[in-house]
C-alpha positions in Angstrom: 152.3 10.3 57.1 149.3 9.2 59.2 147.6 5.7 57.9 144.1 8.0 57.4 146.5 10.1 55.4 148.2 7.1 53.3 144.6 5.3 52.7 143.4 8.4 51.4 146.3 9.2 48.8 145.9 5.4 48.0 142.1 5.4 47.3 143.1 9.2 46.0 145.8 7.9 43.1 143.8 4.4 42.3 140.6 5.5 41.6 143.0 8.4 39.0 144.1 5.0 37.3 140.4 4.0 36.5 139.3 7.9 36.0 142.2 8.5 33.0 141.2 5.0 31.1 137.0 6.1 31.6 138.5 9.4 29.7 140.4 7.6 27.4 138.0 5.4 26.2 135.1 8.6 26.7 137.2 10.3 23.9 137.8 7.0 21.8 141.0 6.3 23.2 142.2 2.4 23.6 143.2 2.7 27.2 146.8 2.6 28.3 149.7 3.1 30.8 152.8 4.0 30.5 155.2 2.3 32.8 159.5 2.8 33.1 161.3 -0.3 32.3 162.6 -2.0 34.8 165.8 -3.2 34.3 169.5 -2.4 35.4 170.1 -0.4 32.0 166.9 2.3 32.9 168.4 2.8 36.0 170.1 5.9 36.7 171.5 7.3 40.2 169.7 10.8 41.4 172.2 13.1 43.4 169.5 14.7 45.2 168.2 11.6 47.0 171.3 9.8 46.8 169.8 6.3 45.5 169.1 4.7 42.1 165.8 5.4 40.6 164.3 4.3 37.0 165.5 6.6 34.3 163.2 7.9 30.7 162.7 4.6 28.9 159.3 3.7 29.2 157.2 0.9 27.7 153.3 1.3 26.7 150.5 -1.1 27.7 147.5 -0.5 25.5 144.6 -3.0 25.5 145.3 -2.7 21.5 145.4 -6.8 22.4 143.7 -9.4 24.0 147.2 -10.0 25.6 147.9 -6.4 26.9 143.9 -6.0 27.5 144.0 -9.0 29.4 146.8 -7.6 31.8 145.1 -3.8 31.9 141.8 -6.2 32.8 144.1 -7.7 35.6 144.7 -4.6 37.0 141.6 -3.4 36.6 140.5 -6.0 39.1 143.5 -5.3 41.5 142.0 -1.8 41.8 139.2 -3.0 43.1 140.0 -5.0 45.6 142.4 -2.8 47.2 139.6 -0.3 47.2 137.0 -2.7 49.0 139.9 -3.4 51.7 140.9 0.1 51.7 137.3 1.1 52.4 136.5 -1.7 55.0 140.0 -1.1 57.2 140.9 -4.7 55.8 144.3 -5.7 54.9 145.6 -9.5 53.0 149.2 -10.8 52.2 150.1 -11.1 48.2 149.3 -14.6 48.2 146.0 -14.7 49.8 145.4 -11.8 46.6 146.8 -14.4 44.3 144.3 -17.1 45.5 141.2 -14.8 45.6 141.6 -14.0 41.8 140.8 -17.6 41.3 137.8 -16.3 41.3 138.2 -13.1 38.4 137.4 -15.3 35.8 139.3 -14.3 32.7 141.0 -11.7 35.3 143.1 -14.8 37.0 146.5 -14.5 37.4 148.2 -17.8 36.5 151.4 -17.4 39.1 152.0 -15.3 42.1 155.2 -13.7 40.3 152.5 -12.2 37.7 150.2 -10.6 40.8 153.6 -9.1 42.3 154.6 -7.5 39.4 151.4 -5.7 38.7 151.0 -4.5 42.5 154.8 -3.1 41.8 153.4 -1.8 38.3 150.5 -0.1 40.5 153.1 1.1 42.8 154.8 3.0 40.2 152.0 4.7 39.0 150.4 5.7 41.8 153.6 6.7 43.8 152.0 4.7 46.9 153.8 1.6 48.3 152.4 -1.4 48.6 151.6 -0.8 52.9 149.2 2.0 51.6 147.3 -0.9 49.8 146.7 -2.8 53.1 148.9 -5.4 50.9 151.3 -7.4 52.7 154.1 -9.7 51.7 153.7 -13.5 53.2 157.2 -13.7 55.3 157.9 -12.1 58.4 160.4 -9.3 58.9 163.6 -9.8 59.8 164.8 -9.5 63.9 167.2 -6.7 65.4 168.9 -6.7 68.6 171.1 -4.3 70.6 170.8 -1.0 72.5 168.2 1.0 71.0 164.7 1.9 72.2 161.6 1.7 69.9 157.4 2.7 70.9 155.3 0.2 69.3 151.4 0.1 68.9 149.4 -2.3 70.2 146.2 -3.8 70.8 146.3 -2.0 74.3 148.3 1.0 73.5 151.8 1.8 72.5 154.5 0.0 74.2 158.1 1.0 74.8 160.4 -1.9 74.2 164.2 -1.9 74.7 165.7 -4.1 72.1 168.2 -5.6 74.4 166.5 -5.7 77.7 163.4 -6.2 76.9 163.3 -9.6 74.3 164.7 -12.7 74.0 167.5 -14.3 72.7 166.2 -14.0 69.0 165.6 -10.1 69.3 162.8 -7.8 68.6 160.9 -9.3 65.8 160.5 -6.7 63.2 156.8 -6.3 61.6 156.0 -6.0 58.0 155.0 -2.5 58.0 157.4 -0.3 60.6 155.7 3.0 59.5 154.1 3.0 63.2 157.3 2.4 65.1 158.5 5.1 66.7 162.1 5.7 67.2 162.9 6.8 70.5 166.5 6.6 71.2 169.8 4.6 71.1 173.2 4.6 72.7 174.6 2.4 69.8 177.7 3.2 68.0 177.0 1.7 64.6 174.5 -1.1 63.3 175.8 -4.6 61.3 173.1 -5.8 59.1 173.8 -9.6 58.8 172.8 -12.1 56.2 172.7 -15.5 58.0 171.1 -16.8 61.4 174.1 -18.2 62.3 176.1 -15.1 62.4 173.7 -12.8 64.3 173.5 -15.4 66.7 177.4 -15.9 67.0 177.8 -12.2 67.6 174.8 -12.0 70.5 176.3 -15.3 72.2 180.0 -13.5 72.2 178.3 -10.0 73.6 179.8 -8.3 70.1 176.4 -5.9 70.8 177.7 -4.9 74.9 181.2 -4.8 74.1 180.6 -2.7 71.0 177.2 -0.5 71.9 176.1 -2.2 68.1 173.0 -2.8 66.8 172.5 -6.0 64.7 169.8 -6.7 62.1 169.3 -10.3 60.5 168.3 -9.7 57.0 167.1 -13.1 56.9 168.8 -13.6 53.3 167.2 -11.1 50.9 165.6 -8.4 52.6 162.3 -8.5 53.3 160.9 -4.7 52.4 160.4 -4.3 56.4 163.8 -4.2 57.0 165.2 -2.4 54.4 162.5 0.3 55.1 163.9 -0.1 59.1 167.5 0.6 58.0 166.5 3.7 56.3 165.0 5.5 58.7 167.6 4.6 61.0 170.0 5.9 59.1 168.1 8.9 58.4 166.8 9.4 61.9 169.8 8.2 63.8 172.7 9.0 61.4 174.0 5.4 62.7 177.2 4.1 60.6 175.0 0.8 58.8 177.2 -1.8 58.0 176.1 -5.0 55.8 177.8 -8.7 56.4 177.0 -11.4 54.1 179.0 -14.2 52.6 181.4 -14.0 49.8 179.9 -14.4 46.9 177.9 -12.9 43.7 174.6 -12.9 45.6 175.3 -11.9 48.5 176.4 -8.5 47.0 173.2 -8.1 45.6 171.8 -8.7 49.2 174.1 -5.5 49.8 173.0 -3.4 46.7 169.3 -3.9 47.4 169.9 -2.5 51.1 172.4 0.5 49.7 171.5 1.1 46.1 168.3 -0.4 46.0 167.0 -3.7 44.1 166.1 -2.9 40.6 162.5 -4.0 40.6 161.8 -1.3 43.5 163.3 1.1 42.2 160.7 3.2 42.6 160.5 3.2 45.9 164.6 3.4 46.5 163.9 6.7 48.7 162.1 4.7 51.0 164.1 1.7 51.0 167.4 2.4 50.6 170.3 3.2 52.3 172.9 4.8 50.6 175.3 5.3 53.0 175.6 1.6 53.8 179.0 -0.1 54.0 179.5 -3.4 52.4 181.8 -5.1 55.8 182.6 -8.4 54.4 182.8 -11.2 53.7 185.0 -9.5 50.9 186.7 -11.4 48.1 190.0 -10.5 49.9 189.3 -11.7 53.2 189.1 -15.7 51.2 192.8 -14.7 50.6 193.9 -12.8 53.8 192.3 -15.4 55.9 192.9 -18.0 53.7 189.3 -19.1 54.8 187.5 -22.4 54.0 186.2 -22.0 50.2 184.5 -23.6 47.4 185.0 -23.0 43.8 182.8 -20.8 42.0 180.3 -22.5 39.2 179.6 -21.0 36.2 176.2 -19.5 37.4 178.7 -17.7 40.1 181.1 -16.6 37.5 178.1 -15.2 34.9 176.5 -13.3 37.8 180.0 -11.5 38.8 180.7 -10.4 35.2 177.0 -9.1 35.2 177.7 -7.3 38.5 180.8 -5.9 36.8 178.4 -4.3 34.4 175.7 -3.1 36.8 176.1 0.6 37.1 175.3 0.6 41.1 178.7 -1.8 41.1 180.9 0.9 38.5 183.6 1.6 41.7 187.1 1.0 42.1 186.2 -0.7 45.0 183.9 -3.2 43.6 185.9 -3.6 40.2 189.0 -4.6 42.3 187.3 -7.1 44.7 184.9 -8.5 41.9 188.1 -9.2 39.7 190.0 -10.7 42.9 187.3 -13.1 43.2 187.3 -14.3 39.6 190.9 -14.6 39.4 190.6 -16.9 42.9 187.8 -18.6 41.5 186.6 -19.3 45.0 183.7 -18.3 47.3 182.7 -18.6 50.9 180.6 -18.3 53.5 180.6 -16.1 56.6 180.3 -19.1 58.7 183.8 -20.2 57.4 185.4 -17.8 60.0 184.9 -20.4 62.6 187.3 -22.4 61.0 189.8 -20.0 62.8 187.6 -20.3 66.4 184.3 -19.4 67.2 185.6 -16.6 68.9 187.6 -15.0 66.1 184.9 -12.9 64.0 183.7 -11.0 66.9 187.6 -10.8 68.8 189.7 -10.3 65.5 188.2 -10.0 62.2 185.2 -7.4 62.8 187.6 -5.2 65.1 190.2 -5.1 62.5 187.8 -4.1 60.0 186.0 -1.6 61.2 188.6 0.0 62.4 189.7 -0.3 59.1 186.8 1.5 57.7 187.0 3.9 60.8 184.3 3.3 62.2 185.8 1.9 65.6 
């Protein structure tokens, strides 16, 4: 989809917002929207797409209150201004939104979580992401490095860039919309998505990307929505084995759920930003054992999230059962950089090799 053609489904499905409360309130109505709830028991996993999408519960917002009017008022005001920037080719990051409603009066927000939450509410009901309301978020994208060619535009034109030849150390430096990239080609084998800056770098410095024909991501922690959006239409245009590396504990799976299953607060967007046929690589619970690596002991926050993961339906395998309960009965937890414990050289000479070929895809 072009960006004329997004702004105008934007514009399209916000000013339908405003148009259904005029009617409501036209016929007598209190106005009110009806939005799913979003948490990990109203998610439910669609066979068609292949990713986890909100299921039938639904909660009501009336403006039967001063409280829930307040909020409707809110996004009432949101509305607008995303139709003023829509309409002047103007685009702001959530918290430079956040700020401006200082000036809304009784419209203000009183935290940045309570803006983000009503631009995801307004993503929901309009079925538009957020990049369709010229809305950014305030971090950078992530960077990815290794043989694959990409057509970015630019002030002067498009530009071809090679993602090995043609950057730095640090990689190409992913932007935070990548709905104007083009994908042009590759001649990689398969794609690790890493969690850490130390480990992307450790693989680059070794020449794990040359030796390998691999692409690797840094995910920067929790993906931003850049790179997850990246990932996917990778996967989807390439058909590239995607691979996720973080460290070994409770949440850094979730770092590997929001890329493969998609985080529960997007859920509405999971066809867009997931990746279901991401691999979870490491580190696994087993690989604290197997390499008897460097390890601390879990805390009770650590413990409380794993028995919450252990009732998350996007974690209901075998697979993840059997590593979550390995962990609890270790008690331990590391980090991806405790491999170089066992030589800097050893997660790019022995452990990745071994485990992908493991997971066959070496």
């Amino acid at each position: 989809m072009s960006k004329e053609e997004l702004d105008a489904r934007a514009m399209k499905a916000l000013m339908g917002i405003a148009s259904a409360w005029y009617d409501q309130m036209k016929g007598g109505e209190i106005p009110s929207i009806s939005l799913p709830t979003r948490t990990k028991y109203n998610i439910e996993y669609d066979d068609a797409s292949e990713v986890w999408k909100y299921g039938d519960k639904e909660s009501l917002r009336t403006a039967a209150t001063a409280k829930t009017a307040t909020h409707l008022l809110k996004m009432a005001y949101v509305i607008g201004f995303v139709k003023t920037q829509l309409r002047e080719n103007r685009s702001s990051t959530l918290r430079e939104m956040y700020y401006i409603s200082e000036g809304w009066k009784r419209a203000k927000f009183g935290a940045q979580d309570e803006s983000n939450f009503l631009v995801e509410d307004l993503e929901i009901i309009s079925d538009v992401p957020r990049e369709g309301f010229h809305l950014r978020p305030e971090e950078n994208g992530a960077s990815v490095y290794g043989p694959m060619r990409i057509r970015e535009p630019t002030r002067r034109g498009p530009k071809l860039i090679h993602c090995q030849d043609d950057v730095g150390e640090a990689g190409y430096s992913i932007p935070n919309n990548v709905e104007n990239l083009e994908l042009v080609d590759h001649d990689a084998k398969f794609l690790i998505a890493m969690e850490t800056g130390g480990m992307y770098d450790r693989l680059i410095e070794n020449g794990f990307d040359e030796e390998y024909n691999a692409i690797l991501l840094h995910l920067k922690g929790q993906p931003a929505r850049s790179s997850r959006r990246l990932l996917n239409r990778i996967s989807q245009t390439w058909n590239l084995p995607i691979l996720v590396f973080t460290d070994g504990d409770p949440w850094s799976y979730r770092i590997y759920a929001s890329v493969a299953y998609g985080a529960i607060k997007s859920a509405h967007m999971s066809e867009l930003l997931a990746t279901p046929k991401a691999q979870f690589l490491g580190l696994q619970p087993s690989d604290i054992r197997d390499y008897n690596l460097p390890s601390d002991k879990l805390s009770d926050k650590d413990v409380e999230a794993l028995n919450a993961e252990l009732t998350d339906p996007r974690f209901a395998t075998e697979y993840w059962k059997k590593q979550i309960n390995l962990q609890l009965e270790l008690g331990l937890k590391s980090e991806q950089q405790a491999f170089a414990a066992r030589g800097l050289d050893f997660v790019t000479k022995k452990y990745l090799p071994a485990r992908l070929t493991e997971m066959g895809v070496i």
